[in-house]
TORMARTOR-391583 format. One record per atom (N, C-alpha, C, CB): x, y, z; residue in three letters. Coordinates in steps of 0.02 Angstrom, whole numbers, plus 50000, padded with zeros to 5 digits. Atoms other than C-alpha are relative to their C-alpha. Glycine has a CB too. Example, Ala and Ser with C-alpha at 12.3 -4.5 7.8 and 13.67 -1.06 7.14 Angstrom:
! TORMARTOR-391583
500454994150000ala506154977550390ala500455006050000ala499505000150062ala499584994149997ser506844994750357ser499615005550037ser500205002349929ser
This chain:
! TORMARTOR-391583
500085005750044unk495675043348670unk499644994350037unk500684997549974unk500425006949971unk494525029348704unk500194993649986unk499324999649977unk499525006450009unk495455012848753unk499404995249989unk500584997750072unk500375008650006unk494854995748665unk500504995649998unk499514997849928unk499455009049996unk495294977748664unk500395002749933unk499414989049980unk499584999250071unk495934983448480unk500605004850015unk499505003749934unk499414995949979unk497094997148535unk500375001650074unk499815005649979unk499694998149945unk497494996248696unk500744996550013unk499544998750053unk499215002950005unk499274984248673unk500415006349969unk500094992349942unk499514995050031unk499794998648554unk499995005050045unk499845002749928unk499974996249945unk499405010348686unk500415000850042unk499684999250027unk499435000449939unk500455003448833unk500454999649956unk500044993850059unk499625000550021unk501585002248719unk500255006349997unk499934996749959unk499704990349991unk501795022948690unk500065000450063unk499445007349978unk499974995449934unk501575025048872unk500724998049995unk499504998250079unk499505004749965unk502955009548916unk500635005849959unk499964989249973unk499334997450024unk504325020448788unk499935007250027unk500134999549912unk499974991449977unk503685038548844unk500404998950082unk498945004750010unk500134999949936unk503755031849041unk500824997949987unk499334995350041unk499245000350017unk505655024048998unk500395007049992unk500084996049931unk499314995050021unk506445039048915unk499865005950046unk500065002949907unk500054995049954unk505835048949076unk500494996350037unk499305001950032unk499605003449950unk506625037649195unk500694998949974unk499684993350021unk499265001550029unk508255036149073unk500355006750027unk500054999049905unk499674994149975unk508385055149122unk500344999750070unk499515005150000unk499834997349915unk508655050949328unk500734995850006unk499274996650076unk499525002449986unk510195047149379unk499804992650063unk500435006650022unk499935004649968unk509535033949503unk499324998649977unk500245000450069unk500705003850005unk508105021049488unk499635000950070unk500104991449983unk500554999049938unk506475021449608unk500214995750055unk499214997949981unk499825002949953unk507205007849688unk500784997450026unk499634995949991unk499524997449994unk508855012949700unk499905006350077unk500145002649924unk499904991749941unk508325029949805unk499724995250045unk499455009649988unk500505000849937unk507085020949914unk500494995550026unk499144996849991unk499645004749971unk508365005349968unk500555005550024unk500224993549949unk499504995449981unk509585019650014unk499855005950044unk500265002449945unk500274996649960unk508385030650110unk499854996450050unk499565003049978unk500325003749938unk507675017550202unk500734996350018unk499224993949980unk499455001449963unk509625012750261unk500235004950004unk500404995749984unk500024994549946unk509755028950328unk500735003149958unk500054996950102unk499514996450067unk510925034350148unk499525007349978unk500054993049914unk500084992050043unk510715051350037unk500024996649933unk500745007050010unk500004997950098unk510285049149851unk500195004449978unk499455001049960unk500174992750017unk510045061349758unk499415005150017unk499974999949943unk500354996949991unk508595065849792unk499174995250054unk500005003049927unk500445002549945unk506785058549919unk499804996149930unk499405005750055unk500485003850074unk505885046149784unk499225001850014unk500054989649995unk500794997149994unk504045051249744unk499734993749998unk499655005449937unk500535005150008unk502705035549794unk499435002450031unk500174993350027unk500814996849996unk500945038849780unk499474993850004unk499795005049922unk500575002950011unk499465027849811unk499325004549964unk499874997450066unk500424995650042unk498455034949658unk499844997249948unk500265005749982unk500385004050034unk497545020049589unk499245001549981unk500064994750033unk500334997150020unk495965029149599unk499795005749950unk499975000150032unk499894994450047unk496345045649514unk500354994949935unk500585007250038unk499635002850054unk497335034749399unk499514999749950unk500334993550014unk500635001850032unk495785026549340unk499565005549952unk499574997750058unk500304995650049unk495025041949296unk500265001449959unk499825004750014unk499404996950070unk496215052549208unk500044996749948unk500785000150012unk500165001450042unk496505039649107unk499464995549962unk500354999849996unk500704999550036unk494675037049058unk499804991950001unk500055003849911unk500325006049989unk494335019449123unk499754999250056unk500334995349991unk500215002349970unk493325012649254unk500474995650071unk499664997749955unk499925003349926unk493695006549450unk500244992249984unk499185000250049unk500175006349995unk493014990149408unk500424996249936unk499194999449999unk499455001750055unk494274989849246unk500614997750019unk500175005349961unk499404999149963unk495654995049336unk499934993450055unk500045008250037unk500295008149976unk495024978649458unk499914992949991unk499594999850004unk500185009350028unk494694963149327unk500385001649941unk498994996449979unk499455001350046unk495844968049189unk500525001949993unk499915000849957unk499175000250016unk497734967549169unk500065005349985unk500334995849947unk499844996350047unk497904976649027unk499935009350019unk499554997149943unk500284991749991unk496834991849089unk500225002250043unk499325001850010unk499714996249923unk497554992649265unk500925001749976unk499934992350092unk499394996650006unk499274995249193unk499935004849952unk500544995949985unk500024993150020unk498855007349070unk499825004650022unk499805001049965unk500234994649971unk497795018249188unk500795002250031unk499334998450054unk499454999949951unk499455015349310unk500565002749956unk500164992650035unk499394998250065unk500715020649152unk499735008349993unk499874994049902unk500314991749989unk499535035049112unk500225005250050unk499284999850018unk500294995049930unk499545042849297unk501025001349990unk499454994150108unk499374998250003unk501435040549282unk500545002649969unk500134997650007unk499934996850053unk501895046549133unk499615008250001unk499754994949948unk500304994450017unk500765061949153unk500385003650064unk499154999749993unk499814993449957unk501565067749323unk500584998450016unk499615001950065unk499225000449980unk503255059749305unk500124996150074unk500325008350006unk499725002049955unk503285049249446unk500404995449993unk499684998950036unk499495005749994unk504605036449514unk499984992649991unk500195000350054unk500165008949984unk503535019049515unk499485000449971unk499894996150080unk500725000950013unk501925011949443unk499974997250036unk499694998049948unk500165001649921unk500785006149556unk499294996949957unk499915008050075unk500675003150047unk499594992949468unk499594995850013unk500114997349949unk500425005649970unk498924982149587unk499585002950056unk500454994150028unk500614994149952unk497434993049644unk499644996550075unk499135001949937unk500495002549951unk496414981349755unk500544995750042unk499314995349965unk499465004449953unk497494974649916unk499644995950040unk500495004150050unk500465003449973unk496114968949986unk499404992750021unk499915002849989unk500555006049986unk494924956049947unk500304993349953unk499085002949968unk499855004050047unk496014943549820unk499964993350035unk500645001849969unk499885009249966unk496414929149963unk499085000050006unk500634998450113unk500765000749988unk494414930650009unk499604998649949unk499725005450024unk500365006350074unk493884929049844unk500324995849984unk499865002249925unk499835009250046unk494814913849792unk500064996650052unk500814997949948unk500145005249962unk494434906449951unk498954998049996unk500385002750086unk500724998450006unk492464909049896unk499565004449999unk499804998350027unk500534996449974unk491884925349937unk499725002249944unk500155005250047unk500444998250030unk490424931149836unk500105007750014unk499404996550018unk499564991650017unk491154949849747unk499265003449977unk500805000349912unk500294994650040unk490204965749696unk500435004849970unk499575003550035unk499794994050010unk491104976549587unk499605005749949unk500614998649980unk500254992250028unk490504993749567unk500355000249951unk500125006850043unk499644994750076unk490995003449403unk500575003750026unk499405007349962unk499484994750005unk491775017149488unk500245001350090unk499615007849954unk499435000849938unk492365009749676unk500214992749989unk499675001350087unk499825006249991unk493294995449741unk499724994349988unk500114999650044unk500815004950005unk492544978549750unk499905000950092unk500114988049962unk500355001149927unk491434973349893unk499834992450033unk499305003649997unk500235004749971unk491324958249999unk499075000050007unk500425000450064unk500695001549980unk489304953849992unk499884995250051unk499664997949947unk500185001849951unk489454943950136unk500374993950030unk499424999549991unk499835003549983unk490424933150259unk500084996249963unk499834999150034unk499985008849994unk491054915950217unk499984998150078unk500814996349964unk499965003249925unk491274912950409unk499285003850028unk500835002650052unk500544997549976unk489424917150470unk500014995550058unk499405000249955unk499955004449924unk489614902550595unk500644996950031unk499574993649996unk499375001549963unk491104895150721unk500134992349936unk499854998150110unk500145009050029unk490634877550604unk500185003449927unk498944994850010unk499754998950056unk491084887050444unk500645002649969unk499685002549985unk499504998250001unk492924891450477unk500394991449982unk500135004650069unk499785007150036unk493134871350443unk499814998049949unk499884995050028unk500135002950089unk492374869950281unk500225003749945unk499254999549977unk499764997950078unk493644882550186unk500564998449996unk499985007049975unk499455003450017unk494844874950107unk500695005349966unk499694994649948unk499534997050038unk496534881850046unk499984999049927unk500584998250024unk500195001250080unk496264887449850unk500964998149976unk499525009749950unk499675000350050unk497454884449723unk500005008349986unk499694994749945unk500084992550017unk498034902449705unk500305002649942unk500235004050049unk499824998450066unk498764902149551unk499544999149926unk500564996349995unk500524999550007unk497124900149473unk499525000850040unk499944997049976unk500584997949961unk495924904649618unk499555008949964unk500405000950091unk500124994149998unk494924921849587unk500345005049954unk500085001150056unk499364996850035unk495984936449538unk500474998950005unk500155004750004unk499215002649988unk497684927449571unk500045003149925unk500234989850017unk499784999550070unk497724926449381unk500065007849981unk499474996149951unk500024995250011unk497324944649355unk500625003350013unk499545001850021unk499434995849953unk498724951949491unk500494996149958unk500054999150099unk499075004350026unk500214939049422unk499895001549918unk500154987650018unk499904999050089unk499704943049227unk500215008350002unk499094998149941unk500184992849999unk499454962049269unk501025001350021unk499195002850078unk499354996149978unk501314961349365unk500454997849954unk500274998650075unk499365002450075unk502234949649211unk499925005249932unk499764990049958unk499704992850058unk501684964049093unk500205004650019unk499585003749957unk499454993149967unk502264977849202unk500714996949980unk499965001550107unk499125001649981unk504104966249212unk500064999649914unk500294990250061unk499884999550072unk503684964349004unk500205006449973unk499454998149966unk499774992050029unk503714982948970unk500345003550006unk499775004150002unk499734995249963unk504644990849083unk500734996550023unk499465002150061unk499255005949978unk505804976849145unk500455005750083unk500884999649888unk499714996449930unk506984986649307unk499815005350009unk500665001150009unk500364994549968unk506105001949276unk499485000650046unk499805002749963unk500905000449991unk504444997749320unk499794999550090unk499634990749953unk499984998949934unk504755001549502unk500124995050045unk499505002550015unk499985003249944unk504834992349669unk499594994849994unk499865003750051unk500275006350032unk504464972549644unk499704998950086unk500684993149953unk500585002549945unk503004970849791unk499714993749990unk499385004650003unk500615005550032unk501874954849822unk499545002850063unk500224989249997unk500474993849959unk500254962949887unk499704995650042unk499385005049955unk500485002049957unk499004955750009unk499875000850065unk500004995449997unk500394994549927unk497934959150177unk500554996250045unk498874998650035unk499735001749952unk498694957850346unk499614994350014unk500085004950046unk500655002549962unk497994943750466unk499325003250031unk500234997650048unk500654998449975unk496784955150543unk499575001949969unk499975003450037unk500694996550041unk495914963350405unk499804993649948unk500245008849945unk500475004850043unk495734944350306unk499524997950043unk500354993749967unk500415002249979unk495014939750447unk499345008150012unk500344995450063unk500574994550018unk493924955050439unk499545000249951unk500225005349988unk500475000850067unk493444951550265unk499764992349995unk500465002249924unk500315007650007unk493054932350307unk499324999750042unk500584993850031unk500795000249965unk492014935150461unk499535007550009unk500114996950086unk500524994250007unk491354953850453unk500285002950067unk499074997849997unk499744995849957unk492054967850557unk499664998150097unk499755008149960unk500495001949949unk490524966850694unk500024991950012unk499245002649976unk500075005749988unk490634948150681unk500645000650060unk500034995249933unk499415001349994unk492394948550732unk500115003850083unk500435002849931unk499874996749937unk492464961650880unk499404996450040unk499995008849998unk500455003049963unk490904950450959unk500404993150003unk499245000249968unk499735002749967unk492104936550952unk500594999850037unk499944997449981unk499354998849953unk493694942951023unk499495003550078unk500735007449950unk500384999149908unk492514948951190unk499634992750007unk499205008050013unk500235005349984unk491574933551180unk500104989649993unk499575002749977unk499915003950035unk492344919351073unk500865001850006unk499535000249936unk499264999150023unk494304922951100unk500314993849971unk500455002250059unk499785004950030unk494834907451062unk500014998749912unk499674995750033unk500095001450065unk493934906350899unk500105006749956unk499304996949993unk499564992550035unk494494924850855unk500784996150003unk499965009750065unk499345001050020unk496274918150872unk500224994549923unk500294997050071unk500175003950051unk495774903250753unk499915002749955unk499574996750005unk499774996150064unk495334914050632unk500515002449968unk499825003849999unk499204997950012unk496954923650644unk500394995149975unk500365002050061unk499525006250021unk498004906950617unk499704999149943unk500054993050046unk500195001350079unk497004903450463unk499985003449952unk499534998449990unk499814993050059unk497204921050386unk500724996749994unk500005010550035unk499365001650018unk498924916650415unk500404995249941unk500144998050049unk499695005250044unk499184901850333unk499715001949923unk499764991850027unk500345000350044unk498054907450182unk500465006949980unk499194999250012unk499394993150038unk499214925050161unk500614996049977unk500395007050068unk499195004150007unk500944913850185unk500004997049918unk500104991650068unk499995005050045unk500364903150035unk499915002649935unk499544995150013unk500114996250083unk499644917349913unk500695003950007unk499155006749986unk499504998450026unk501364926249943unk500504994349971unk500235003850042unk499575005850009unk502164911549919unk499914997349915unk499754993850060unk500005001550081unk501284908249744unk500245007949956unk499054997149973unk499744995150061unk501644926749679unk500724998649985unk499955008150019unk499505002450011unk503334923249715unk500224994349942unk500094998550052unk499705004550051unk503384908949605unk499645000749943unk500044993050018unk500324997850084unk502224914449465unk500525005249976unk499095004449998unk499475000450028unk503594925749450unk500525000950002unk499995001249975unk499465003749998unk504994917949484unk500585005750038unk500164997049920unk499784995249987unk505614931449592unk499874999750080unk499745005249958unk500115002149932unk505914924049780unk499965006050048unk500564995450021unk500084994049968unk506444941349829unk499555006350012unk500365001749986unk500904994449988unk504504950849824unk500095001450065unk499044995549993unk500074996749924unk504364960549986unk499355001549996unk500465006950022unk500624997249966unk502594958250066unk499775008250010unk500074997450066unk500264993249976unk501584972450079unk499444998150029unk499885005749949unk500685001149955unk500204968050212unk499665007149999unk500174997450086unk500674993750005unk498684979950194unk499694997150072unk499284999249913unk500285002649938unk498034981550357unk499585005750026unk500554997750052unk500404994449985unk496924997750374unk499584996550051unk499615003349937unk500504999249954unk495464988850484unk500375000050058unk499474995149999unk499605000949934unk496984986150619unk500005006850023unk500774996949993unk499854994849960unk497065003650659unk499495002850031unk500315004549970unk500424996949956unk496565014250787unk499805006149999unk500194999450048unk500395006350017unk495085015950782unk500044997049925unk499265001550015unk500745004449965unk494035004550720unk500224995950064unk499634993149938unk499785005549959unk495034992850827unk500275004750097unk500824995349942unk499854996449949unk495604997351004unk500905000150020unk499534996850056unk499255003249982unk497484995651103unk500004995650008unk500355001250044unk499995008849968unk496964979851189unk500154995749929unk499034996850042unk500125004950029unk496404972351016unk500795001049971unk499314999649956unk499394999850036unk498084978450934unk500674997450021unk500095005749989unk499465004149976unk499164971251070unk499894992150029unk500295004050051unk500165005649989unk498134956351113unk499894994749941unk499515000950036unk500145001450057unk497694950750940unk500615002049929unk499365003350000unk499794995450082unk498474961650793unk500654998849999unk499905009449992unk499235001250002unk500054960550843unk500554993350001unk500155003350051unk499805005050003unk500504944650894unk500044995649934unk499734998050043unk500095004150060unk499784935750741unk500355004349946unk499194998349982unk499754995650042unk500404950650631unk500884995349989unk499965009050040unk499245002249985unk502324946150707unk500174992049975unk500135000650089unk499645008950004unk502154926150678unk500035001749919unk499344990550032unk499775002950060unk501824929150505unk500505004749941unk499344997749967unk499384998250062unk502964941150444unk500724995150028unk500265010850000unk499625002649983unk504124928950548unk500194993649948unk499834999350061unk499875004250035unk503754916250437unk499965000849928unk499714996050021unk499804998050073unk503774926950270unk500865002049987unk499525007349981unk499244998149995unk505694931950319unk499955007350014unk500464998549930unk499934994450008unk505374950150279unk499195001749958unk500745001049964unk500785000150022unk503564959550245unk499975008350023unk499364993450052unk500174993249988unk503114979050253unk499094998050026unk500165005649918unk500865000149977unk501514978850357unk499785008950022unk499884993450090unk500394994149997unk500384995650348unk499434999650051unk499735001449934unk500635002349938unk499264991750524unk500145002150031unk499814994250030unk499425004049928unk499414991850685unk499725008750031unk501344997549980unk499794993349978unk499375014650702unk499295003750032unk500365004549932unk500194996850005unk498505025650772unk499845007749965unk500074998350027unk500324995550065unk497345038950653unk499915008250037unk499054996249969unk500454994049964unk496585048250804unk500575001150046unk499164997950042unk499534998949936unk497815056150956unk499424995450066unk500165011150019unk500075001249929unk497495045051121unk500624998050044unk499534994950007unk499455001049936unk498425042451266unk500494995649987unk499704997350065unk499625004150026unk499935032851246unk500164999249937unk499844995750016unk499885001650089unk500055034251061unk500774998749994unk499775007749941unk499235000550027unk502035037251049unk500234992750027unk500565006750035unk499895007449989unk502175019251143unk499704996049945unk499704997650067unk500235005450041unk500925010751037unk500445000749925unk499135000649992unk499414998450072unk501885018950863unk500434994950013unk500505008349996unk499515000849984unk503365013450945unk499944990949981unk500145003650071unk500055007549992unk502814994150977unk499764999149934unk499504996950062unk500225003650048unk501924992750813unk500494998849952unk499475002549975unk499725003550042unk503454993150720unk500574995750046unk500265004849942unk499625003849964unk504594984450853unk499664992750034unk500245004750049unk500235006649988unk503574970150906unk499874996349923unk499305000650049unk500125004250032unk502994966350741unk500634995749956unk499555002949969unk499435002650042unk504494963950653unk500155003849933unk499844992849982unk499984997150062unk503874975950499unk500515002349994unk499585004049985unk499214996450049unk505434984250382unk499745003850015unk500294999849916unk500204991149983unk504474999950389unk499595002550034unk499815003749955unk500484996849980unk503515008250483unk499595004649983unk500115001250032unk500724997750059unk501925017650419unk499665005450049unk499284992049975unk500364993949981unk501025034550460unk499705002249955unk500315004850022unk500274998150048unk499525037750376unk499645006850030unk499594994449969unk500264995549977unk498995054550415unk499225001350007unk500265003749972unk500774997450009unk497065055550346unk500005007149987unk499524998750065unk499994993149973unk496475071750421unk500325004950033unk499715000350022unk499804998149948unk497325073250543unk500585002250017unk499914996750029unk499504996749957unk498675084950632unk500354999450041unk499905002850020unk499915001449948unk498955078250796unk500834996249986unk499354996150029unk499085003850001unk500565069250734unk500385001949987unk500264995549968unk499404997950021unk502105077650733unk500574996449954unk500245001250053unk499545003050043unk503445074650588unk500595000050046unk500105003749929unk499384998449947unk504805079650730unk499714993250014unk500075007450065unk500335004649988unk504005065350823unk500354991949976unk499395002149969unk500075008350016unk504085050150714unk500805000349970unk499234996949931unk499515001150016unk505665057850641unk500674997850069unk500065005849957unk499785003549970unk506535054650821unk499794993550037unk500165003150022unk500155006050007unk505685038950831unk500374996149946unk499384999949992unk499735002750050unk506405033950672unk500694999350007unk499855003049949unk499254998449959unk508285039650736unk500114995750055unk500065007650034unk499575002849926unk508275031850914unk499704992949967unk499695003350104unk500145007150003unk507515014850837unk500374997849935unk499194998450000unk499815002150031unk508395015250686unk499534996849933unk500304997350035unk500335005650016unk507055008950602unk499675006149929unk499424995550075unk500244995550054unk506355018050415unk499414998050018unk500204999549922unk500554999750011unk504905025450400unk499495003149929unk499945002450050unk500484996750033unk503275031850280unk499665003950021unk499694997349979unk500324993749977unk502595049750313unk499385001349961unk500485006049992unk500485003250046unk500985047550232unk499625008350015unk499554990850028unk500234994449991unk500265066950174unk499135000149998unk500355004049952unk500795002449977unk498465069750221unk499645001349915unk499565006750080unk500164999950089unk497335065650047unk499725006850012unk499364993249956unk500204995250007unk496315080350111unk500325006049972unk499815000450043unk499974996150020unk497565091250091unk500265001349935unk500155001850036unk499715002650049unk498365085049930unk499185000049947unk500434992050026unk500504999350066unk496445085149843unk499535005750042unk499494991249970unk500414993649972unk495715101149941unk500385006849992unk499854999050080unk499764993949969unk497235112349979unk500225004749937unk500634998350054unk499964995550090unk497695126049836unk500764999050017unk499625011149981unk499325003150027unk499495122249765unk500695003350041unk500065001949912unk499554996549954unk500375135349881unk499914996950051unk499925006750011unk500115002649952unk499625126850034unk500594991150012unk499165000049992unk499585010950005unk500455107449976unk500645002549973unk499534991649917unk499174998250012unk502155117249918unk500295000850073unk500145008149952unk499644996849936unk502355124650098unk499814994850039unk499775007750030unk499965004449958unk501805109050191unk500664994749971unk499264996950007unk499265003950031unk503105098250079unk500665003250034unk500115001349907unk499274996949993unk504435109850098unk499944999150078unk500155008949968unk499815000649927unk504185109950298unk500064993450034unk499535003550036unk499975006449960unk503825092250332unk500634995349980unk499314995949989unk499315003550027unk505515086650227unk500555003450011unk500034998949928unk499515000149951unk506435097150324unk500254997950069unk500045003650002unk500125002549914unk506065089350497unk500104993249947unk499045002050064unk499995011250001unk505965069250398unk500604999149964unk499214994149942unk499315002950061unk507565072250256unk500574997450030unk500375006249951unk499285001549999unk509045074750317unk500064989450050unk500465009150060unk499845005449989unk510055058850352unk499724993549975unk499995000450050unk500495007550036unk508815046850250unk499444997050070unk500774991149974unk500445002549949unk507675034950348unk499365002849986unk500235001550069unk500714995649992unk506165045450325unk499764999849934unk500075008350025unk500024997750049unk505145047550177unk499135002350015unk500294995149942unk500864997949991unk503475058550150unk499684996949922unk499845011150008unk500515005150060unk502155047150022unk499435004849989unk499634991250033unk501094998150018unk500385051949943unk499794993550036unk499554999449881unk500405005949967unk499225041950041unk499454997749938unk499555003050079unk500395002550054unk497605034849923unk499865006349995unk499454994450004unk500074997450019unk497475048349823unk499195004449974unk500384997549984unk500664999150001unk495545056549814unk500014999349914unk499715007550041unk500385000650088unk494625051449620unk500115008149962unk498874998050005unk500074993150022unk494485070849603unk500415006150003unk499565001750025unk499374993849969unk496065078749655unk500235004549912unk501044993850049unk499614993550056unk496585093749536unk500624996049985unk500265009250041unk499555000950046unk497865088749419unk500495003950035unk499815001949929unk499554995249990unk498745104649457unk500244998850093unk499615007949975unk499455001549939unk498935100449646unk500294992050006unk499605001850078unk499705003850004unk499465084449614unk500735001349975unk499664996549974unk499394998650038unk500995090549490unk500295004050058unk499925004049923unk499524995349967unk501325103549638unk500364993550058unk499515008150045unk499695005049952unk501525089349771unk500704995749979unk499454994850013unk499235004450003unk502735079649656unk500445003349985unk500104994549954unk499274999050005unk503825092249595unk500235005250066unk500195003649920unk499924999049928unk503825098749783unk500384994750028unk499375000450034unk499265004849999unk504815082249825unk500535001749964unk499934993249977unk499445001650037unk505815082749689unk500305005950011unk499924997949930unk499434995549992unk506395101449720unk500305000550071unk499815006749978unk499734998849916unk506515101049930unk500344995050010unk499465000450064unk499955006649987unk506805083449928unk500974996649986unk499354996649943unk499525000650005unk508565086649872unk500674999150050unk499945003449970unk499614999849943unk509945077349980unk500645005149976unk500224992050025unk499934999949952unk511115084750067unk499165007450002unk500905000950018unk500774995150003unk509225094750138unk500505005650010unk499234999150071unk499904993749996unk509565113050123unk499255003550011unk500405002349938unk500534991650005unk507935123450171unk499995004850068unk499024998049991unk499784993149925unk508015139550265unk499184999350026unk500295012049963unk
């Protein structure tokens, strides 16, 4: 069916009662299992969360750049995706990225059918980190979009409607999107000072947009989710992650109270990795700690699961997209089932979809989630 401005209210409206009388079936809510896994409890069963704002988009037959500048469309794609494979949460606030940057000025491109795109610095010189001012973020940019997009999720759905997040970048990747990746690693070797300056001013400019979602709506208790992909390693190095990334990372979830930050990890195996893991969630202060797999192998689930045990500390097992939009449906049954016997038992652990590929088979998507939902059963039993 082809969504318009004319039918698309009646629309979310079928999803919002189809997506209810699924979730009336579970004996626990999405954020019920996950607050009970991540304190190292047994549900009933692992909760399914997916970053699958892309595929969302497709499937249900709208546009990137939809799913990006309108409300309406990013929660119906996000209702759609959830309603069609039964998951535990919607997930409707696609872009984590560029919202403080544009409503501090930055000049957007959005594609049709990717993200948006920064077209270019605001900080091109050391003399232009003093002429941006803190917006008004409750009208800046997309502020309006994200806080209308999350009061109709809390309209439709109300306690179903999953895990109440307030989204935005870490310090290192706003300042990534203010002064430009290459800008930025030419001033931490050459300019440290004014690389730290930056950092303090991401800071204060995140503190203030969580600070307005919170009160747009009226809901003090939002738990940060810092997006922090350029922090990891690579692009970035160890030095920059313990000289830079971390420190500023730590002041400001210090001064949010509480903040899930996704930064900080290594992607690739180098030397020292199980230390740096280790420090990125113990220095910073993050609630959870984060493993995004990619491609890659090199990281044992044994591993992060006694990391997770001797520190106490929950984590996200993040499954690789490759193999989740490449592998055939037997391949993502038998990695589920093995990697949730090494992360289940005892709680603390949970394995996620990472960003989900635009093109992933339907059919291995449905195998991945009801692969949680059948291994995923506490107390773990697999032979």
């Amino acid at each position: 069916m082809e969504i318009t401005d004319e039918n698309i209210d009646t629309e979310i409206d079928k999803l919002a009662e189809k997506y209810i009388e699924i979730l009336s079936k579970e004996p626990y809510s999405m954020a019920e299992r996950f607050a009970q896994v991540m304190m190292f409890q047994e549900p009933d069963r692992m909760p399914v969360f997916m970053q699958i704002h892309d595929h969302a988009a497709k499937i249900a037959g709208i546009t990137l750049r939809e799913m990006c500048t309108d409300p309406k469309r990013a929660l119906y794609a996000a209702l759609y995706a959830s309603v069609r494979y039964e998951l535990d949460t919607i997930a409707n606030a696609a872009d984590a990225y560029n919202f403080e940057a544009e409503a501090l000025g930055a000049k957007m491109l959005f594609p049709e059918d990717s993200f948006p795109v920064i077209l270019e610095p605001l900080i091109k010189e050391p003399e232009d980190l003093e002429k941006l001012k803190m917006p008004d973020f409750s009208k800046a940019g997309r502020v309006p979009y994200l806080i209308e997009g999350n009061k109709l999720k809390q309209e439709k759905l109300g306690e179903v409607g999953g895990l109440p997040f307030a989204v935005g970048c870490a310090p290192w990747s706003l300042a990534v999107q203010l002064r430009g990746f290459n800008n930025l690693i030419k001033d931490v070797r050459k300019r440290p000072e004014f690389a730290h300056k930056i950092l303090d001013f991401s800071n204060d400019v995140i503190e203030a947009f969580v600070k307005t979602q919170k009160e747009e709506m009226g809901m003090e208790t939002l738990m940060p989710v810092l997006a922090d992909a350029f922090s990891c390693i690579p692009p970035t190095s160890p030095q920059i992650v313990y000289d830079y990334i971390l420190p500023h990372t730590a002041e400001l979830i210090k001064r949010l109270g509480m903040a899930w930050w996704a930064g900080g990890f290594p992607v690739v195996e180098i030397p020292d990795w199980e230390k740096i893991v280790e420090d990125v969630v113990t220095k910073s202060g993050t609630f959870i700690g984060t493993i995004v797999m990619l491609e890659s192998d090199w990281l044992p689930p044994e591993k992060i699961k006694e990391i997770s045990n001797r520190l106490h500390k929950p984590w996200l097992f993040g499954t690789r997209a490759g193999l989740i939009s490449k592998g055939t449906p037997q391949e993502i049954e038998n990695y589920v089932k093995k990697t949730i016997r090494i992360l289940g038992p005892g709680g603390g652990c949970m394995l996620i979809g990472d960003q989900i590929p635009r093109d992933t088979p339907p059919k291995n998507l449905e195998t991945f989630v009801n692969s949680i939902k059948k291994y995923g059963k506490y107390p773990i039993k697999i032979e």
